[in-house]
C-alpha positions as semicolon CSV with decimal commas, in nm:
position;residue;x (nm);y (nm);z (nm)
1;X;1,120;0,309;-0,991
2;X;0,747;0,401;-1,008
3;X;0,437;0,205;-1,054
4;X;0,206;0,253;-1,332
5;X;-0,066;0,441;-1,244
6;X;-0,291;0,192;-1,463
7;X;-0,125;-0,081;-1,242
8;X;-0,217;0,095;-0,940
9;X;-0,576;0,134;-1,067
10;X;-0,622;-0,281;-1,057
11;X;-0,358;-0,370;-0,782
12;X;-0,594;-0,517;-0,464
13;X;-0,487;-0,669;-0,124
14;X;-0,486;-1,004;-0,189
15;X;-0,687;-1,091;0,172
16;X;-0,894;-0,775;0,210
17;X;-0,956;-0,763;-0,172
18;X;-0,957;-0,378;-0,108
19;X;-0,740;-0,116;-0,310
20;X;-0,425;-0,013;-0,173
21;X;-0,233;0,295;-0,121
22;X;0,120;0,348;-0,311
23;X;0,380;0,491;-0,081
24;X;0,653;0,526;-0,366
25;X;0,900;0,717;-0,154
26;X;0,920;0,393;0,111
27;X;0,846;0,161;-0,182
28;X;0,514;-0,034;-0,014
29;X;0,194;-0,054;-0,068
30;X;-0,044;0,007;0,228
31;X;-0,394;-0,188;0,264
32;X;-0,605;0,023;0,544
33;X;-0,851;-0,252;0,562
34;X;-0,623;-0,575;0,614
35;X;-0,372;-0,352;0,843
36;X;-0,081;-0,500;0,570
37;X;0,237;-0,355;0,418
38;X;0,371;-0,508;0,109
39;X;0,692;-0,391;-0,030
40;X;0,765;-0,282;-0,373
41;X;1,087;-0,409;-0,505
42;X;1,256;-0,299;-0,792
43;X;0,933;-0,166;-0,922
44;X;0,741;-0,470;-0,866
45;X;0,496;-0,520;-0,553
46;X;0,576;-0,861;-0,359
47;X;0,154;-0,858;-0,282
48;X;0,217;-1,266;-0,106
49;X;-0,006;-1,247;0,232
50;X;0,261;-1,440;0,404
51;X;0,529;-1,159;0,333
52;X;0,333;-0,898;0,423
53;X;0,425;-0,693;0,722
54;X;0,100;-0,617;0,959
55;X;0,087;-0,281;1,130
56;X;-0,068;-0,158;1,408
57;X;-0,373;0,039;1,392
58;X;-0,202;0,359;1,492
59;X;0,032;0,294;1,242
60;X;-0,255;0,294;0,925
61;X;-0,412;0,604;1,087
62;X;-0,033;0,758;1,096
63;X;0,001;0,683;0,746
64;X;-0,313;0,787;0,617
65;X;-0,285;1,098;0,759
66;X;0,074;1,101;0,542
67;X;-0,105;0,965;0,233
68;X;-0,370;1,264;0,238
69;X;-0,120;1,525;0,323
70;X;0,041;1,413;0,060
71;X;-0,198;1,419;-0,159
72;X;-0,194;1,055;-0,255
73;X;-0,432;0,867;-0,494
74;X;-0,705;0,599;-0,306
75;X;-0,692;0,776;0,008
């Protein structure tokens, strides 16, 4: 299940405050800025700090290399 692209337009990181990029394949949601990974479940993000997985920076570059091949929005 997809997210809304109007949803996606308003959706923030809830520390950084800064937009975040849809991965809809792996169902998360990537902040760049906070280094966070929240998952998407059943078509609704779980956006809760505390849940969030933190990645590495080589891991954000990795997948914002993926997002712009890909072609995704925010990147």
């Amino acid at each position: 299940m997809s997210l809304a692209p109007a949803l996606l337009d308003v959706l923030v990181c809830p520390k950084s405050k800064q937009p975040l990029i849809y991965f809809a394949a792996e169902a998360f949601l990537l902040c760049p800025a906070s280094r966070l990974k929240y998952r998407v479940e059943r078509g609704v993000p779980l956006l809760l700090v505390e849940e969030a997985a933190e990645v590495s920076p080589e891991e954000v570059d990795r997948l914002l290399k993926q997002a712009k091949d890909l072609g995704l929005p925010g990147v």
